[in-house]
SEKE-405418 format. One record per atom (N, C-alpha, C): atom name; y, z, x; residue in three letters. Coordinates in steps of 0.2 Angstrom, whole numbers. Layout:
residues N
  selum      y      z      x  drenba
     CA      Y      Z      X     Ala
...
***
This chain:
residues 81
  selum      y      z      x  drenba
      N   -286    156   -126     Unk
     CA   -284    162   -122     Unk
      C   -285    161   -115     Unk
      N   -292    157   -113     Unk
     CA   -293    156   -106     Unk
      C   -288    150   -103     Unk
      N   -285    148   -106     Unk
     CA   -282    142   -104     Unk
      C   -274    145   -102     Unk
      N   -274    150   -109     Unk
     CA   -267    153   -105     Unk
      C   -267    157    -99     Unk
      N   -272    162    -98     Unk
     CA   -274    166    -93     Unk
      C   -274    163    -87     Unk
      N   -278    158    -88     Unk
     CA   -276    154    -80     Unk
      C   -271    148    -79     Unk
      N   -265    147    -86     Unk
     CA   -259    147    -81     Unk
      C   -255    150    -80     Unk
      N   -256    157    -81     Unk
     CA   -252    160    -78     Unk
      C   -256    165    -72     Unk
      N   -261    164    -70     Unk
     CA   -263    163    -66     Unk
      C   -261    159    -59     Unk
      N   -261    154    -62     Unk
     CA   -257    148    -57     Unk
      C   -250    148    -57     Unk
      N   -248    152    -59     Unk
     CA   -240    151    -59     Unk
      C   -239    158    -55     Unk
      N   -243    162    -53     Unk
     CA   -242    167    -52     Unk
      C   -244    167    -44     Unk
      N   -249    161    -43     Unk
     CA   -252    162    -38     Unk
      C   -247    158    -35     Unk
      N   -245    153    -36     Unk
     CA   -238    148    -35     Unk
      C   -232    151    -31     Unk
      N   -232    157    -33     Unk
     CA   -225    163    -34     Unk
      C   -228    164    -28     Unk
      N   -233    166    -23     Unk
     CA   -237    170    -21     Unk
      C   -237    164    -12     Unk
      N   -235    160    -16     Unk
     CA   -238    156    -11     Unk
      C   -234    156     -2     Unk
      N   -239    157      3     Unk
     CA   -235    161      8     Unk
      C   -227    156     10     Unk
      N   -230    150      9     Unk
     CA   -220    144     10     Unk
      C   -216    148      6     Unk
      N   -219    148     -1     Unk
     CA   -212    152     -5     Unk
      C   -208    159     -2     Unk
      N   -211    164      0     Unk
     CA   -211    170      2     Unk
      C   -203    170      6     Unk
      N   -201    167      9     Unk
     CA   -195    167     12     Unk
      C   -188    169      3     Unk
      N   -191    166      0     Unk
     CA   -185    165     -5     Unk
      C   -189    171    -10     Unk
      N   -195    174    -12     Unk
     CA   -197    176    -15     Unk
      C   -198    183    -13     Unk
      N   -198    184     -7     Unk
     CA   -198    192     -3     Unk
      C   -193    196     -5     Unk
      N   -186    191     -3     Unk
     CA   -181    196     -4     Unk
      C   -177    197    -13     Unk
      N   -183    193    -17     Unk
     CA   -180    195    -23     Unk
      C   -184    201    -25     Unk
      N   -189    200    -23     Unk
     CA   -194    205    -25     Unk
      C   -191    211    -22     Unk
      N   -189    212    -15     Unk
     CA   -185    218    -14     Unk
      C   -178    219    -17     Unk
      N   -176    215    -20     Unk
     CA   -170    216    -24     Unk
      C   -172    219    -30     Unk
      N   -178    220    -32     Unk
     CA   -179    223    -39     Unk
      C   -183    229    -36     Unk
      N   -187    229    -31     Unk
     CA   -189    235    -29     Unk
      C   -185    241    -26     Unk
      N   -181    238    -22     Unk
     CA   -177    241    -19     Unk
      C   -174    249    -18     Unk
      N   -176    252    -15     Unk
     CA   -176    260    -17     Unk
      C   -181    264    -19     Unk
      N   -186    261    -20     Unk
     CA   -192    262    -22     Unk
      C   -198    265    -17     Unk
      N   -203    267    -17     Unk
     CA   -207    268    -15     Unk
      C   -211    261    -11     Unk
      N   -213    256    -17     Unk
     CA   -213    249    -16     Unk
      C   -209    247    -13     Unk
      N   -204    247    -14     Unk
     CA   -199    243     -8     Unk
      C   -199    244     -2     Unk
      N   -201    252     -1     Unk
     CA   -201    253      7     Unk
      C   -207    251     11     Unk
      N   -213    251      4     Unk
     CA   -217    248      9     Unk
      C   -218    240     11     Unk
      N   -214    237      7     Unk
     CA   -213    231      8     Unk
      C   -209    228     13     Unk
      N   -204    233     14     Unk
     CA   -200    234     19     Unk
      C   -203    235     27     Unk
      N   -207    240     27     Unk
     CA   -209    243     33     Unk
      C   -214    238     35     Unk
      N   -220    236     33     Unk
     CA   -227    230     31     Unk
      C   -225    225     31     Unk
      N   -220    220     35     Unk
     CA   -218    211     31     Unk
      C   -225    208     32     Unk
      N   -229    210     40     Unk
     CA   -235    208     37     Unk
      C   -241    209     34     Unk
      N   -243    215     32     Unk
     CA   -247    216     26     Unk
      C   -245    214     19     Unk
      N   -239    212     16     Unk
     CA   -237    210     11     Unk
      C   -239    202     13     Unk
      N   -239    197     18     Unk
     CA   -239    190     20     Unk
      C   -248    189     18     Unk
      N   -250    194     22     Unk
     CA   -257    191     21     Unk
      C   -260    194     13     Unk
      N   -258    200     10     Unk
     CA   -259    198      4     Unk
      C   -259    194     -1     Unk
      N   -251    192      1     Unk
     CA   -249    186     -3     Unk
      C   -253    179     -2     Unk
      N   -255    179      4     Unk
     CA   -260    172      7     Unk
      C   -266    174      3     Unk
      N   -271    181      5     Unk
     CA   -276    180     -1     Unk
      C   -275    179     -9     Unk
      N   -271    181    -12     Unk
     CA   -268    181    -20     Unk
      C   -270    174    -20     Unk
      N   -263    169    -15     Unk
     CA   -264    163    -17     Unk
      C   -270    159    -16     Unk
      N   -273    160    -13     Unk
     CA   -280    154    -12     Unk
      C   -284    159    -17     Unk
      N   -287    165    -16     Unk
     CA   -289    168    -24     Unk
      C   -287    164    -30     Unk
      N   -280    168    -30     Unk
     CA   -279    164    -38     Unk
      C   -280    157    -40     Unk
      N   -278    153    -36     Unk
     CA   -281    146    -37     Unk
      C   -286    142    -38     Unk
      N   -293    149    -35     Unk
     CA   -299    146    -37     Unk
      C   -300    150    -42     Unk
      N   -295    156    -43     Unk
     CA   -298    160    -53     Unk
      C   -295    153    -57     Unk
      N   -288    150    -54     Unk
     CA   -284    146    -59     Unk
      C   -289    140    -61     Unk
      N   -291    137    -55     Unk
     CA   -297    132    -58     Unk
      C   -303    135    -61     Unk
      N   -306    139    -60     Unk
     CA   -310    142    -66     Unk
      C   -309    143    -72     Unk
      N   -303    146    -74     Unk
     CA   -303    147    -79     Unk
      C   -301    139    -82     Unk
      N   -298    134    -79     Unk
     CA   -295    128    -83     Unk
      C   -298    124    -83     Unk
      N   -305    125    -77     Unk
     CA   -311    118    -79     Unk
      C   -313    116    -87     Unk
      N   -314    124    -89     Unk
     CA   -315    124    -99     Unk
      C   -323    125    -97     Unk
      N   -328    125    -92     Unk
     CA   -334    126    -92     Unk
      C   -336    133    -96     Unk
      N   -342    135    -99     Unk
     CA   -341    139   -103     Unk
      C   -350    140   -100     Unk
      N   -352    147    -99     Unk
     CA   -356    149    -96     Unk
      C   -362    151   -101     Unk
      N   -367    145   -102     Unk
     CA   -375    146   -109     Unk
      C   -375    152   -113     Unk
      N   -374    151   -120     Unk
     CA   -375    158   -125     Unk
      C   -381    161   -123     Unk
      N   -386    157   -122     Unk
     CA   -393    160   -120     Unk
      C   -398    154   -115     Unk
      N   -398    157   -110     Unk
     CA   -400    150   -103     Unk
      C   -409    151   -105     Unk
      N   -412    156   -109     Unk
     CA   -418    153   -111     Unk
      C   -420    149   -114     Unk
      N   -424    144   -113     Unk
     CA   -424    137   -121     Unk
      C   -429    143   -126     Unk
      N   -429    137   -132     Unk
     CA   -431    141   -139     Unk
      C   -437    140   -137     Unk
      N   -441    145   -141     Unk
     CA   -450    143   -139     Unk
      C   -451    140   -148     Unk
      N   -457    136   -147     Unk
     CA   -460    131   -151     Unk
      C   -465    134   -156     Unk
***
Protein backbone atom coordinates (compact mmCIF):
# COMPACT_ATOMS: atom_id res chain seq x y z
CA UNK A 1 0.00 0.00 0.00
CA UNK A 2 3.08 2.52 0.72
CA UNK A 3 4.55 1.82 -2.47
CA UNK A 4 1.25 2.54 -4.23
CA UNK A 5 0.67 5.83 -2.37
CA UNK A 6 3.92 7.22 -3.33
CA UNK A 7 3.34 6.54 -6.92
CA UNK A 8 0.75 8.10 -7.23
CA UNK A 9 2.34 10.59 -5.29
CA UNK A 10 4.85 11.00 -8.02
CA UNK A 11 2.72 10.87 -10.76
CA UNK A 12 0.69 13.55 -9.22
CA UNK A 13 3.48 15.62 -8.28
CA UNK A 14 4.84 15.22 -12.01
CA UNK A 15 1.37 16.65 -13.13
CA UNK A 16 2.16 19.51 -10.74
CA UNK A 17 5.35 20.14 -12.18
CA UNK A 18 5.64 24.04 -12.78
CA UNK A 19 7.20 23.16 -16.90
CA UNK A 20 4.15 21.00 -17.20
CA UNK A 21 1.64 23.79 -16.17
CA UNK A 22 1.40 25.49 -19.53
CA UNK A 23 -0.28 22.30 -21.17
CA UNK A 24 -1.75 21.22 -17.68
CA UNK A 25 -3.44 24.69 -16.55
CA UNK A 26 -5.68 24.97 -19.26
CA UNK A 27 -7.01 21.33 -18.88
CA UNK A 28 -7.68 21.73 -15.53
CA UNK A 29 -9.63 24.97 -16.39
CA UNK A 30 -11.36 23.03 -19.09
CA UNK A 31 -12.86 20.65 -16.41
CA UNK A 32 -13.31 23.44 -13.87
CA UNK A 33 -14.53 25.94 -15.84
CA UNK A 34 -17.58 27.82 -14.64
CA UNK A 35 -16.97 26.92 -11.38
CA UNK A 36 -15.97 28.60 -8.46
CA UNK A 37 -12.49 26.80 -8.84
CA UNK A 38 -12.09 27.81 -12.07
CA UNK A 39 -12.57 31.42 -11.30
CA UNK A 40 -10.14 31.31 -8.86
CA UNK A 41 -7.67 29.82 -11.00
CA UNK A 42 -8.47 32.14 -13.52
CA UNK A 43 -8.17 35.36 -11.53
CA UNK A 44 -4.70 33.96 -9.29
CA UNK A 45 -2.36 32.34 -12.35
CA UNK A 46 0.11 33.24 -9.90
CA UNK A 47 -1.09 31.68 -6.69
CA UNK A 48 -2.09 28.53 -8.56
CA UNK A 49 2.03 28.58 -10.08
CA UNK A 50 3.51 28.75 -6.77
CA UNK A 51 1.37 26.09 -5.41
CA UNK A 52 1.95 24.02 -7.98
CA UNK A 53 5.90 24.56 -7.29
CA UNK A 54 5.41 23.82 -3.50
CA UNK A 55 3.22 20.39 -4.39
CA UNK A 56 5.97 19.39 -6.68
CA UNK A 57 9.23 19.55 -4.60
CA UNK A 58 6.74 18.54 -1.58
CA UNK A 59 5.57 15.57 -3.30
CA UNK A 60 8.80 14.42 -4.44
CA UNK A 61 10.28 14.29 -1.04
CA UNK A 62 6.74 12.35 0.25
CA UNK A 63 7.28 10.32 -3.15
CA UNK A 64 10.86 9.33 -1.96
CA UNK A 65 9.75 8.61 1.50
CA UNK A 66 7.36 6.58 0.85
CA UNK A 67 9.47 4.38 -2.00
CA UNK A 68 12.77 4.23 0.15
CA UNK A 69 10.73 1.11 1.81
CA UNK A 70 12.60 2.45 5.23
CA UNK A 71 10.26 1.34 7.93
CA UNK A 72 10.36 3.32 11.20
CA UNK A 73 11.62 0.57 14.76
CA UNK A 74 8.41 -1.19 16.26
CA UNK A 75 9.99 -0.34 19.38
CA UNK A 76 13.65 1.92 19.42
CA UNK A 77 14.01 0.74 23.13
CA UNK A 78 16.40 -2.49 23.27
CA UNK A 79 15.13 -5.63 25.34
CA UNK A 80 16.35 -5.53 28.97
CA UNK A 81 18.23 -8.61 30.02
Amino acid sequence: MRTLAGWIVAATALLACPCHLPFTLPLLLALVGGTAVGSVILTNPDLVIVLATAYFFLGGVLALWLLSGRRAPADPTPPVS
